[in-house]
Backbone as numpy.savetxt, mean C-alpha at the origin, in Angstrom:
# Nx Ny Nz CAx CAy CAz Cx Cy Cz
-8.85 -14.05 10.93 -9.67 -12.86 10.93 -8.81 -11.60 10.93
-7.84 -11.38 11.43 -6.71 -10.40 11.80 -6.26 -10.12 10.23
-5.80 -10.91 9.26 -5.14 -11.01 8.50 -6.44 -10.46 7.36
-7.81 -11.00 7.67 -8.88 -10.42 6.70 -8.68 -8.79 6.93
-8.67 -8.28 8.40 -8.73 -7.08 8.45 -7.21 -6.30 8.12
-6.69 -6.94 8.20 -5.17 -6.03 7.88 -5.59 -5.88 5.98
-5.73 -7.11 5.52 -6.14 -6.91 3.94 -6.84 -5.63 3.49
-7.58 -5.72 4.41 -9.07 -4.71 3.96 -8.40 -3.20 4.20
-7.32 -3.28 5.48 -6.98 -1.86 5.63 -5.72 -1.52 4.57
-5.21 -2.21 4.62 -3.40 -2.34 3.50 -4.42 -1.94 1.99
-5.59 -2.97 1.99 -5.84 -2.03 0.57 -6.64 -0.84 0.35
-7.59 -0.26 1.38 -8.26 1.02 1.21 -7.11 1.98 1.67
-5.89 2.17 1.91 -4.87 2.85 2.46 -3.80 2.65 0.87
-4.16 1.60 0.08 -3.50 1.58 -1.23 -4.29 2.78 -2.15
-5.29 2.39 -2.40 -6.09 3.09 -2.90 -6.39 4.94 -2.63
-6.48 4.79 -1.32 -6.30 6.29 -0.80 -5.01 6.91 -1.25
-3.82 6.21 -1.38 -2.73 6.67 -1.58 -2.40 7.10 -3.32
-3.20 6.50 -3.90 -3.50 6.15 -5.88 -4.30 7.30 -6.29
-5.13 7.66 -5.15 -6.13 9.20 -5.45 -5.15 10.23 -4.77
-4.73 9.98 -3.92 -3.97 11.38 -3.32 -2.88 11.63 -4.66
-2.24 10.33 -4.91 -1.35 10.62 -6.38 -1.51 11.38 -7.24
-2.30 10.89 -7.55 -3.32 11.70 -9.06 -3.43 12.96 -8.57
-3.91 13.50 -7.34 -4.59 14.98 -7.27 -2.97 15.50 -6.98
-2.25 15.25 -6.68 -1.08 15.81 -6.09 -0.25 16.55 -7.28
-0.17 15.71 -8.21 0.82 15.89 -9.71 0.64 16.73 -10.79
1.29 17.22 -10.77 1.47 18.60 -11.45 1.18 18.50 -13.13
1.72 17.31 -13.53 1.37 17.35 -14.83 0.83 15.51 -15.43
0.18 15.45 -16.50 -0.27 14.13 -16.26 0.78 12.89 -16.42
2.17 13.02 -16.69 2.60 12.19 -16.53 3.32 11.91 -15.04
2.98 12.65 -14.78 3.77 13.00 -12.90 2.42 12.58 -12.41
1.15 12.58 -12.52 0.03 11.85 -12.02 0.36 10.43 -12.32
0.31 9.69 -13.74 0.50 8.71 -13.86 1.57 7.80 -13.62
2.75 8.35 -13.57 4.19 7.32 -12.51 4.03 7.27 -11.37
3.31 8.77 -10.77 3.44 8.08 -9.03 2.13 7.38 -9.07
0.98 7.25 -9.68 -0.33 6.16 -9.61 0.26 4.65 -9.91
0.92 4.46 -10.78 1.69 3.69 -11.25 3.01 2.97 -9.51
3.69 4.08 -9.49 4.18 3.96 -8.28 4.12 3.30 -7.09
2.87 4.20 -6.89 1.69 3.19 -5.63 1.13 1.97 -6.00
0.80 1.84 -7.23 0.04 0.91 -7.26 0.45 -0.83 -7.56
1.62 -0.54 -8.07 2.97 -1.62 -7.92 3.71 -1.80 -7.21
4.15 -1.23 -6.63 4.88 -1.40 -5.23 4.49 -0.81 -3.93
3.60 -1.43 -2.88 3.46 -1.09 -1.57 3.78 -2.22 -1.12
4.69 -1.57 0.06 4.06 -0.47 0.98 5.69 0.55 0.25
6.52 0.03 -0.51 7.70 0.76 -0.66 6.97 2.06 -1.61
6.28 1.74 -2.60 6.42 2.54 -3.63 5.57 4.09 -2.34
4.32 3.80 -1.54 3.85 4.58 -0.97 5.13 5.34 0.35
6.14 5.03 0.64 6.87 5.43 1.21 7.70 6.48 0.24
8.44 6.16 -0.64 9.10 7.16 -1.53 8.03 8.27 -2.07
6.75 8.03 -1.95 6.31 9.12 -2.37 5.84 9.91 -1.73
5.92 9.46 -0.45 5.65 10.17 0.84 6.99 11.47 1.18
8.40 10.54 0.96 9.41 11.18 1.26 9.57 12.18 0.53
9.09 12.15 -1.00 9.47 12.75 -2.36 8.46 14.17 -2.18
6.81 13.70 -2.34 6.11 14.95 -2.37 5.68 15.27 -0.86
6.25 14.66 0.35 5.58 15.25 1.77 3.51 14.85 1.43
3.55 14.09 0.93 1.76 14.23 1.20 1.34 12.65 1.16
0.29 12.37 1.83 -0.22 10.63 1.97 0.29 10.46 3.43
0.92 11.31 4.26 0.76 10.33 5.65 0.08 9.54 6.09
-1.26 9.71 6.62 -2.25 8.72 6.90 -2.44 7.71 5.90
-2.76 7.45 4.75 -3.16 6.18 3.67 -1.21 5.67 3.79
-0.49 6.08 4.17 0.55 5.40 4.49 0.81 4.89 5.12
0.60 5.33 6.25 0.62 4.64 7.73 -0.68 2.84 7.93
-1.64 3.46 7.26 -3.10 2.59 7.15 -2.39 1.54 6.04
-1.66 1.77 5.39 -0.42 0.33 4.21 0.14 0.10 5.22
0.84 0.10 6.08 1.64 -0.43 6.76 1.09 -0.84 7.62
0.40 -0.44 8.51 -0.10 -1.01 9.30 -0.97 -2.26 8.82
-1.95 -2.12 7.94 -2.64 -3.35 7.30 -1.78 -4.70 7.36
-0.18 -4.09 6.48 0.66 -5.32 6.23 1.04 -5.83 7.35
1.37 -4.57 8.29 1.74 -5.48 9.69 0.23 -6.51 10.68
-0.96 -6.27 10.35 -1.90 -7.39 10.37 -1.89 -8.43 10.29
-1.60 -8.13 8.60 -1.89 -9.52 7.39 -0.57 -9.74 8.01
0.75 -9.91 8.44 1.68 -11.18 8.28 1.42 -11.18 9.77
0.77 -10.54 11.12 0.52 -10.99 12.08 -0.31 -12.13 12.46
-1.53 -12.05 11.42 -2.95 -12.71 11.37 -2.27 -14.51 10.53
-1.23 -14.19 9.91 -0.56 -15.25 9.40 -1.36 -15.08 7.54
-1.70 -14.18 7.72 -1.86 -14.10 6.13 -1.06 -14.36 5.05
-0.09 -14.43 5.25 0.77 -14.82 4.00 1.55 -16.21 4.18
0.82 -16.62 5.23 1.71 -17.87 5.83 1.59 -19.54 4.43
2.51 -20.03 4.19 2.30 -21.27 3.11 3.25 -21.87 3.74
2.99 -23.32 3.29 3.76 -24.26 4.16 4.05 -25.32 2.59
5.67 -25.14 2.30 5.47 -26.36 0.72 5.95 -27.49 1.31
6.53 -27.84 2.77 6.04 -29.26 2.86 4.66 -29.84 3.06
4.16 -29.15 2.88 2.46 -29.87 2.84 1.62 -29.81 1.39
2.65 -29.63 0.25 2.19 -29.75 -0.87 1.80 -30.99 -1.11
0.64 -31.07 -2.05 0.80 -32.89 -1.76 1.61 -32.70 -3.34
C-alpha cells in the first residue's frame, strides 16, 4: 500500500513539474527540453531543473519523496531467483 501511495505521489509531483516546465520557458524550445527533461529522467532530470531555473520546489520535493515510498513500500522489489 505504501509503495501504491509513493507511486501516486512521485507521479502527480512528475507531472506538476512538466507544467511548471512549460510555463517557465522562455522560448518553445526551452519549454520543450526541460518538458522533455522532466519527463525522462526523475527524480534527476527534476533536480537540475530546479538548480538551473530556481522554480518546482514543491513538485520536487513530492518526486522524491514519492520515490522514497515506492522503494520503502518495496515497490520496486523483484526477486530472479524465483523466476520459474
Amino acid at each position: 500500500m505504501l509503495a501504491v501511495v509513493g507511486s501516486l505521489i512521485a507521479f502527480i509531483g512528475a507531472i506538476w513539474l512538466i507544467v511548471t516546465a512549460i510555463q517557465t520557458g522562455q522560448t518553445t524550445g526551452d519549454k520543450v527540453i526541460w518538458a522533455l527533461v522532466n519527463f525522462l529522467c526523475q527524480p534527476l532530470g527534476g533536480i537540475i531543473f530546479y538548480i538551473v531555473k530556481k522554480q518546482g520546489l514543491i513538485p520536487l520535493l513530492m518526486v522524491i519523496g514519492g520515490w522514497v515510498l515506492l522503494i520503502a513500500g518495496g515497490g520496486m522489489n523483484f526477486s530472479v531467483g524465483n523466476m520459474p
